[in-house]
N, C-alpha and C positions, 0 to 999 in steps of 0.2 A: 504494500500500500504506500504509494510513493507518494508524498506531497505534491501537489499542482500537477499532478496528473491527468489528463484530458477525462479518461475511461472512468467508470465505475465499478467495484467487482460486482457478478452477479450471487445470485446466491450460492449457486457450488461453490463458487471459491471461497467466499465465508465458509462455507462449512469444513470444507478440507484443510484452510488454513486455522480454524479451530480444533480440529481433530489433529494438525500440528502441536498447536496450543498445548493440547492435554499431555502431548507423547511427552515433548519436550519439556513441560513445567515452565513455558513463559506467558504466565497470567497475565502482565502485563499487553503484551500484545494482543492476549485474548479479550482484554477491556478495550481495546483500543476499535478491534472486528468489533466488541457489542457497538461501539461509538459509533462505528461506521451506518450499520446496521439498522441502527433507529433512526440516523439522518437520510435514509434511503427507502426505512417505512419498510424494513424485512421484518419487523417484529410484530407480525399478522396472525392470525388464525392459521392459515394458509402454508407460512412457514413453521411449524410445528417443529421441522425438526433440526432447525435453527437454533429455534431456542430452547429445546429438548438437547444439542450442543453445548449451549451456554449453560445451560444449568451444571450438566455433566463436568465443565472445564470448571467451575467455578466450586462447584463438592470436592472434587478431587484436592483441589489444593487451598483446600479449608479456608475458602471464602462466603459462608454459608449466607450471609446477609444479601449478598448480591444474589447467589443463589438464588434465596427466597422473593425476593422482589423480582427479579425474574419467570419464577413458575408463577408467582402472582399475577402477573401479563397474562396468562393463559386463561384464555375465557373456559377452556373445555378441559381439566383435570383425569387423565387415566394413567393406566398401568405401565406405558410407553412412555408417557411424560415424567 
């Protein structure tokens, strides 16, 4: 995610580069993908598993508040989220 970069990522690549995120243990960049992500309006109903990503990167390295405000976004709560 380069600064002043023409392009936007689409949603795969948020998620791939989240699923980086988690392998690697850089939360910080993984905050950075949410940033992107809500200024782009991925964080929908529709991308579930976006933020079904996010929650995951954000458990794993005991960031549980972001976490939680994140599955809170989720209008529809199940066993995959």
């Amino acid at each position: 995610m380069i600064s002043g970069y023409a392009q936007h990522p689409d949603l795969v690549t948020l998620i791939y580069i989240l699923k980086a995120c988690g392998i690697t243990g850089h939360l910080h960049i993984g905050d950075k993908v949410h940033a992107k992500a809500e200024t782009l309006g991925l964080l929908v109903i529709k991308e579930i598993i976006l933020v079904t990503a996010l929650v995951y990167i954000y458990v794993n390295y005991g960031a549980l508040e972001n976490a939680q405000k994140v599955f809170n976004k989720l209008p529809t709560r199940n066993v995959a989220s």
